[in-house]
KOLDOSE-368171 format. One record per residue (C-alpha): residue number from 0; x, y, z; residue in three letters. Coordinates in steps of 0.1 Angstrom, whole numbers, plus 2048, in hexadecimal, padded with zeros to 3 digits. Example, Ala and Ser with C-alpha at 12.3 -4.5 7.8 and 13.67 -1.06 7.14 Angstrom:
i:0 u:87B v:7D3 w:84E aa:ALA
i:1 u:889 v:7F5 w:847 aa:SER
***
This chain:
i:0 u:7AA v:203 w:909 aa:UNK
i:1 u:7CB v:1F6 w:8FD aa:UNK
i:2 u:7C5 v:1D1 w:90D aa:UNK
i:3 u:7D8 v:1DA w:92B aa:UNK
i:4 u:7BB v:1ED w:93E aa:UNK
i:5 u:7CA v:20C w:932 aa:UNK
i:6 u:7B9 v:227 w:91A aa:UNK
i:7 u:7C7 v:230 w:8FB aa:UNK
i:8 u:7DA v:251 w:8F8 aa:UNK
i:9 u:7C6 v:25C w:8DD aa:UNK
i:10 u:7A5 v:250 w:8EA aa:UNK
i:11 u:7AF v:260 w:90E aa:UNK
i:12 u:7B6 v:285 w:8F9 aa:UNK
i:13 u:794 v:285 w:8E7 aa:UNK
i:14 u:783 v:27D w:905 aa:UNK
i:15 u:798 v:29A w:918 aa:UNK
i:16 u:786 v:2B4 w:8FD aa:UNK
i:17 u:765 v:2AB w:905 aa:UNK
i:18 u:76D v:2AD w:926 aa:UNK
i:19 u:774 v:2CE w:921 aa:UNK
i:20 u:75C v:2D8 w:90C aa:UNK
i:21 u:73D v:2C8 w:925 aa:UNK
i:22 u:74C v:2C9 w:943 aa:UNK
i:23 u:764 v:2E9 w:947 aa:UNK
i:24 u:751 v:301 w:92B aa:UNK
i:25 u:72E v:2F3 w:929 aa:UNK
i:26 u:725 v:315 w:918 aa:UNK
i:27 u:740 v:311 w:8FB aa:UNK
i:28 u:72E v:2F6 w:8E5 aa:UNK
i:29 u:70E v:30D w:8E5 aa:UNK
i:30 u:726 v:32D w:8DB aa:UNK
i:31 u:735 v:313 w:8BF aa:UNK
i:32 u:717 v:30A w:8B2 aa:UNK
i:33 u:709 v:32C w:8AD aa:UNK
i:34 u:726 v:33C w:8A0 aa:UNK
i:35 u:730 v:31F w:887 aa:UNK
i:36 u:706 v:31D w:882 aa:UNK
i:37 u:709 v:30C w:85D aa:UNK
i:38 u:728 v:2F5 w:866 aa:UNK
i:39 u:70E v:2E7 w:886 aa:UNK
i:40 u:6EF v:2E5 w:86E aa:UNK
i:41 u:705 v:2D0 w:85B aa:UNK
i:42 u:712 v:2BB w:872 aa:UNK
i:43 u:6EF v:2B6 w:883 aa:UNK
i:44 u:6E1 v:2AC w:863 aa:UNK
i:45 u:6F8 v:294 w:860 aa:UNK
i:46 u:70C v:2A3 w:840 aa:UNK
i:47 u:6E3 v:29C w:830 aa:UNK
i:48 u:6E8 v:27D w:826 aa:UNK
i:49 u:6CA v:272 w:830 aa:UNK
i:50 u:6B8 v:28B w:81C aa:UNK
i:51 u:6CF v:285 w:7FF aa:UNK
i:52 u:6C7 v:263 w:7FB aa:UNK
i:53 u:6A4 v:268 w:7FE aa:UNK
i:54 u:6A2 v:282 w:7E0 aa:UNK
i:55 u:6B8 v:26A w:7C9 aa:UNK
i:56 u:6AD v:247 w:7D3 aa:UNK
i:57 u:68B v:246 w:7E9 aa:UNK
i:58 u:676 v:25E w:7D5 aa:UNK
i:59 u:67F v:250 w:7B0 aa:UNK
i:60 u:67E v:22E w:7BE aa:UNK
i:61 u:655 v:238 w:7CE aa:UNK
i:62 u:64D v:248 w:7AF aa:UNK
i:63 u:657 v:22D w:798 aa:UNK
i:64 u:646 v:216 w:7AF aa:UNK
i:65 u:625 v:22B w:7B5 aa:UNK
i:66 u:622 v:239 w:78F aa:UNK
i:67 u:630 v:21B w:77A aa:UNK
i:68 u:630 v:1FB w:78A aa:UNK
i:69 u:60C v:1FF w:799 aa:UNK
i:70 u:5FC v:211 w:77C aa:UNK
i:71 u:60E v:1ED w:764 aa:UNK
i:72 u:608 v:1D5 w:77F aa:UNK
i:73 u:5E1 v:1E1 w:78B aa:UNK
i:74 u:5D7 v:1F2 w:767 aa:UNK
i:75 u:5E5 v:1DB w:753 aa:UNK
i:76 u:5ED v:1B9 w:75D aa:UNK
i:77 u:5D3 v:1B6 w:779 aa:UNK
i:78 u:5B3 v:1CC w:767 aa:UNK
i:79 u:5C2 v:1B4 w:74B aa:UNK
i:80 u:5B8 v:197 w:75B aa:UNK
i:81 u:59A v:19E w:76E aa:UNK
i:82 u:587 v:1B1 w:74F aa:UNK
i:83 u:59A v:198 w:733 aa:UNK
i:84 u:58C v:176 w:742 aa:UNK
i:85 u:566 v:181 w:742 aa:UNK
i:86 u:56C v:18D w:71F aa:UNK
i:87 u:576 v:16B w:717 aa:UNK
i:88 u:55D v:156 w:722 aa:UNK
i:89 u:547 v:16B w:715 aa:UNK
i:90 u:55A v:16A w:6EE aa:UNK
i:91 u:558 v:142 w:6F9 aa:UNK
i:92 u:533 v:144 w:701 aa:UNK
i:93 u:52C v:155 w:6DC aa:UNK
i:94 u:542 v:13C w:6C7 aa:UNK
i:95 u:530 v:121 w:6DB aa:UNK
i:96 u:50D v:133 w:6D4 aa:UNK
i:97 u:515 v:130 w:6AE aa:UNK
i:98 u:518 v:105 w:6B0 aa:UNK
i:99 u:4FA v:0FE w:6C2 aa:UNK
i:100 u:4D9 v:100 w:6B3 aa:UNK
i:101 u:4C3 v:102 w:6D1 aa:UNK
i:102 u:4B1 v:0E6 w:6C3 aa:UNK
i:103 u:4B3 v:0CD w:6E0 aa:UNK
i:104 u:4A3 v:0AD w:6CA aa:UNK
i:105 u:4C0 v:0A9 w:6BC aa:UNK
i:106 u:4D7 v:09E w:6D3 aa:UNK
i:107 u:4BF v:084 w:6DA aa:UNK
***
């Protein structure tokens, strides 16, 4: 609408054309699509950007995340700490073996 209440002259023509095509010939976009099969695949696949962005940013992006981060962050950092702090105590617990005596009349 041009502000006036009125609709466009372009708008009005496109409008006209599908009109046409759904209204007057409601065989004809049927007959399009299966003559012009690979220019309809294309179209209704939405030129495959979908897919396209999915082979070049959502699969490296999982792989990195699954194979990389997860194998650093769970193998590494976490196994790190949960296995490296009972290892520690435990080197603790020998060095503080080696000062005491056992003998418990002496701290008396």
């Amino acid at each position: 609408m041009d502000g006036h209440g009125h609709i466009s002259g372009c708008r009005w023509r496109r409008n006209s054309c599908i009109d046409v095509f759904y209204l007057w010939l409601p065989d004809l976009p049927g007959k399009l699509s299966l003559k012009l099969r690979f220019v309809h695949k294309v179209l209704w696949n939405k030129y495959y950007v979908d897919e396209l962005y999915d082979f070049i940013i959502v699969r490296p992006v999982m792989w990195t995340a699954t194979n990389i981060l997860v194998a650093v962050t769970d193998g590494q950092i976490i196994e790190g700490i949960v296995n490296g702090i009972p290892r520690r105590i435990a080197a603790f617990g020998e060095q503080i073996r080696k000062v005491q005596s056992g003998n418990f009349s002496i701290t008396l």
